[in-house]
N, C-alpha and C positions, 0 to 999 in steps of 0.2 A: 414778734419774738415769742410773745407766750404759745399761739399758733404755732411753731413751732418744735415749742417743745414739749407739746402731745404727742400720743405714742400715737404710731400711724394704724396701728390695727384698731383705737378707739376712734377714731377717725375712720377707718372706715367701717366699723360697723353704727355709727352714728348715722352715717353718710348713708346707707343700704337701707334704715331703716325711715328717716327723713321720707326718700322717693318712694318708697312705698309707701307712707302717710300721705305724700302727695298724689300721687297715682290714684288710691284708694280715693279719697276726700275727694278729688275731681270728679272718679265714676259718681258716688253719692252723690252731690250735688246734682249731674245731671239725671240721676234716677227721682233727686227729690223736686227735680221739676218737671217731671213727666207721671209720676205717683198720680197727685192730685186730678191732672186733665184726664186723666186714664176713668175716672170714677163717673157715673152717672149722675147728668145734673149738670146745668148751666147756673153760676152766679147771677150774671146778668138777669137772666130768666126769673130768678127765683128772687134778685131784688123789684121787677117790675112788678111779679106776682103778687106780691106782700105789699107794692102801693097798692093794684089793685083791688086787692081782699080789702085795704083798709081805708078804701074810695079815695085813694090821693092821686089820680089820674091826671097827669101832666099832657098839655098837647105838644107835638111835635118828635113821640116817643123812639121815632129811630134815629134821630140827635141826639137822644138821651142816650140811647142804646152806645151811641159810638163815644161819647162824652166819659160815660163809665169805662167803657172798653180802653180808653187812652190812661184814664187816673189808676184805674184795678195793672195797665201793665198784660190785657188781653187784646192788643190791638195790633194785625195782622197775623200771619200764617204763625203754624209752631216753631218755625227754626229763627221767626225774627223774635218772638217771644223770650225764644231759649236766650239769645244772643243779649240782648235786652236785660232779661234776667242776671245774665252775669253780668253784663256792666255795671249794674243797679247794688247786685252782690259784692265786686269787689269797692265800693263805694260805700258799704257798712250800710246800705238800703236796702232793708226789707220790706217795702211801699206798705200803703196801705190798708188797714183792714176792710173789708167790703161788708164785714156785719155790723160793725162799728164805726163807721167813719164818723168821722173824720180823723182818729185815732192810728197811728202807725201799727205795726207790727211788733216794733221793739217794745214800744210802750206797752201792748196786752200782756205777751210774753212775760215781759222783763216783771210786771207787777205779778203776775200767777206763780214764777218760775221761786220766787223764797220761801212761798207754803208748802209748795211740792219737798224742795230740799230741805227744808227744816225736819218733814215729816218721816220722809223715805231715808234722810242720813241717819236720824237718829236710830228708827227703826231699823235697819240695816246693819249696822255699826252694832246694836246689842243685841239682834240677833246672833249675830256672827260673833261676837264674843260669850255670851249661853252658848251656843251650839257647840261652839269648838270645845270649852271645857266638857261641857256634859258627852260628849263624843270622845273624848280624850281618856274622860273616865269608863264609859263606857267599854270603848277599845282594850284599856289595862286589864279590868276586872273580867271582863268575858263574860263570863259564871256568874249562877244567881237567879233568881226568880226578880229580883228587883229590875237587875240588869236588861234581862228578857222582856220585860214588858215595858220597862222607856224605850228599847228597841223596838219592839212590835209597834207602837205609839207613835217612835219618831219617823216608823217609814208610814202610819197611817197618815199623820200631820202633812208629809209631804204630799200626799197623793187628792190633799184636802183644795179644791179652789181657792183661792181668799175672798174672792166676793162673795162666794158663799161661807165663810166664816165670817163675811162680814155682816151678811144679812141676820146668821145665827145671833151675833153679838148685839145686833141693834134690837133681835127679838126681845135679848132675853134681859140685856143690862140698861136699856129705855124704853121698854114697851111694859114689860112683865114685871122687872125690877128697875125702876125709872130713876137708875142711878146717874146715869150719861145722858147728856144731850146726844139727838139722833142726828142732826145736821148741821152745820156751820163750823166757820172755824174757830169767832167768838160769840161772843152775846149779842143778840138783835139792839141796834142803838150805842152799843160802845164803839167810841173812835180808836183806831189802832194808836198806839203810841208808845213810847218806851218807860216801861213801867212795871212795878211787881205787878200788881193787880192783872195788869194786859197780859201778862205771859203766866200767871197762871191759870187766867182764863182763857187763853191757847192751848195750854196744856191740857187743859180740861177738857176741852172740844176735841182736842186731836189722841186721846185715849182710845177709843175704840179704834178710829181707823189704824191707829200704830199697830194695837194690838193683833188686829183681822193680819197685820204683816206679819210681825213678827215671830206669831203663835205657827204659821205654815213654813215660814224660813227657815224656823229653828229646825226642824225635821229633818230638811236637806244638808244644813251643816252637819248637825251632829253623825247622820250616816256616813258622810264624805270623812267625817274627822275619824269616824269610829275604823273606817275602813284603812286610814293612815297609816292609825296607832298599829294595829294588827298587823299591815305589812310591817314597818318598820320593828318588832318585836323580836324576830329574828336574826337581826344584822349583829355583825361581829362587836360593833363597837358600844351596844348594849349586854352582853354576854361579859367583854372585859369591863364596863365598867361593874356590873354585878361582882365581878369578883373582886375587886377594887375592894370592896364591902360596902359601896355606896348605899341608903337607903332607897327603898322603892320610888319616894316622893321623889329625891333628885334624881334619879334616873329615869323618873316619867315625866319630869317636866322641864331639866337640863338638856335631856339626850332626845329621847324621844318624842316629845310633844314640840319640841323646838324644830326639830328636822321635817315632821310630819306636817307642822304649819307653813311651810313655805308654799304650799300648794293653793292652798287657803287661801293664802293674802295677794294672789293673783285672783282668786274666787273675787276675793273682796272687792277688789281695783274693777274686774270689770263689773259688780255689782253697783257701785258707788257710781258708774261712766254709766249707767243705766238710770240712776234715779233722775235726770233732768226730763226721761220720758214718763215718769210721773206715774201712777198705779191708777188708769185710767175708771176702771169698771166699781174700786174703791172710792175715788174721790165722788162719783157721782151718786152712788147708794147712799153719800153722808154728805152730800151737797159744795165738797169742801173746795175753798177755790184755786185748786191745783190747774199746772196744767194741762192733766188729764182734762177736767172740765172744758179747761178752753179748746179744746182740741174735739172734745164731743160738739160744743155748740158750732165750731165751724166748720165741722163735716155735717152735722143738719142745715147750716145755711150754705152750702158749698163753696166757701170762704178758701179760695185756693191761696191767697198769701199769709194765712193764718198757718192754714196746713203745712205749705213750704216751709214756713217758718220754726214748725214745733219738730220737721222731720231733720229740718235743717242743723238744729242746736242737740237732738237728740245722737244723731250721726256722728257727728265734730265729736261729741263728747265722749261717744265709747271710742271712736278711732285715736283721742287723745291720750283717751285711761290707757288704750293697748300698748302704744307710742313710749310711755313711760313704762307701761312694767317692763318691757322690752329694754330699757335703757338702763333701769334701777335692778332689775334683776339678778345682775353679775354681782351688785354690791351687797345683795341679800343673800345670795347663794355663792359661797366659796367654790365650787365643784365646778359652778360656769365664771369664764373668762371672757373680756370680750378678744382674745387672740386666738381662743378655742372654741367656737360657739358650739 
């Protein structure tokens, strides 16, 4: 009965946008298992290499060869592989690790995947709330020598790598002025735990790399916002409200700053559907143990159920952030309907 008493155009635009989640999420999957094979470098290879090197030479090595072949999930042609792969897949098995065994996949992932989000939401989250105000203002005011040069600033910022603001920051705020630890996420020898002490020693650790983010994002918000504000300046329904007698402040941050954000917080959504893939070239310049890291260490060991795995949760994630603005959008924006898209 309650099925029923949905209106049918929310239905089917629900409905349209599902099979495309679906559709989409399938191609991924199969691109995110053919990604890794694609790349130079056998596991197998490169696990007997490394006894090798480190004289642990087993007899009987192409039993061995096939023994891993069967547990790694590389045993026979690529379409039994593929096949295999999704059965495993729809089974909530991500097998497991070849750099780490005896260790699963979920287990690496899942322990690396709360420093990455810890680090990249928060940084994320107040970039985008800096940027958009100082973008906001910026866009109102125009004019100014002040104005002109956070402008000039905010498109420099943007055009700035972050690794390389990251390497700058660790010059200059732990090398030169050894205010910040340069690596790790806490203190060598502290057990994680829940505790003040444990998170402001997190916090401490994850200062620079926040910043290397946030110092470059801002740039790109504030231009996006600035460029908003300035379209929307013209519109009729800032004009009457100016005659209204409203003050500037509520007609820049009632009418205009409100309208001009809706763009933004799709920025945002699909920025936050991004952080699960982690600020790869950052966590590793600061050692931090995101899963950028783990994603570096199992492309040097050519750990393809590591890779699948980070390509796998990375995928899902932005295709779910899309999924939802797509669905909440009509309720943030009065102008779209879902019977008028």
């Amino acid at each position: 009965m309650v099925f029923l008493m949905i209106p049918r155009a929310l239905i089917k635009y629900i409905a349209k946008r599902l099979i495309f989640f679906v559709i989409t999420a399938f191609a991924a999957v199969t691109i995110n298992f053919l990604i890794p094979r694609l790349i130079p470098g056998d596991p197998i290879s490169t696990i007997l290499l490394r006894m090798e090197q480190q004289g642990r030479i087993i007899p009987g090595g192409e039993d061995l060869v096939e023994i891993y072949k069967r547990r790694f999930g590389l045993e026979g042609d690529l379409f039994t592989q593929y096949i295999r792969y999704l059965q495993r897949l729809l089974q909530g098995d991500l097998g497991f690790s070849i750099m780490a065994f005896p260790m699963t996949v979920q287990e690496i992932i899942f322990r690396a995947l709360p420093w990455t989000i810890g680090l990249l939401s928060i940084a994320t989250v107040l970039s985008w709330v800096l940027g958009n105000l100082l973008g906001a203002f910026l866009g109102w005011v125009r004019k100014g020598k002040a104005a002109a040069f956070i402008t000039y600033l905010a498109l420099g910022l943007n055009q700035v790598p972050y690794y390389f603001l990251a390497l700058v920051l660790v010059f200059l705020f732990a090398y030169m002025i050894p205010i910040f630890p340069s690596q790790g996420a806490f203190a060598i020898g502290r057990v994680p735990s829940i505790s003040i002490e444990f998170v402001i020693d997190v916090i401490y650790h994850s200062t620079l790399p926040a910043l290397s983010i946030i110092i470059v994002s801002l740039g790109g918000w504030m231009i996006t916002m600035r460029s908003m504000i300035i379209e929307v300046l013209g519109e009729d329904y800032l004009l009457l409200a100016e005659a209204k007698g409203l003050s500037k402040n509520v007609i820049l941050m009632k009418y205009a700053f409100r309208n001009a954000l809706l763009p933004q917080v799709t920025g945002l959504a699909m920025s936050l559907g991004f952080i699960v893939n982690g600020a790869l070239l950052t966590e590793i310049i600061f050692n931090y143990p995101g899963i950028g890291t783990v994603f570096f260490d199992a492309l040097n060991s050519s750990d393809y159920n590591i890779m699948q795995g980070v390509f796998l949760i990375t995928t899902l994630s932005v295709l779910i952030a899309n999924l939802l603005i797509d669905l909440l959008y009509p309720l943030l924006d009065p102008r779209i309907s879902y019977r008028r898209e």
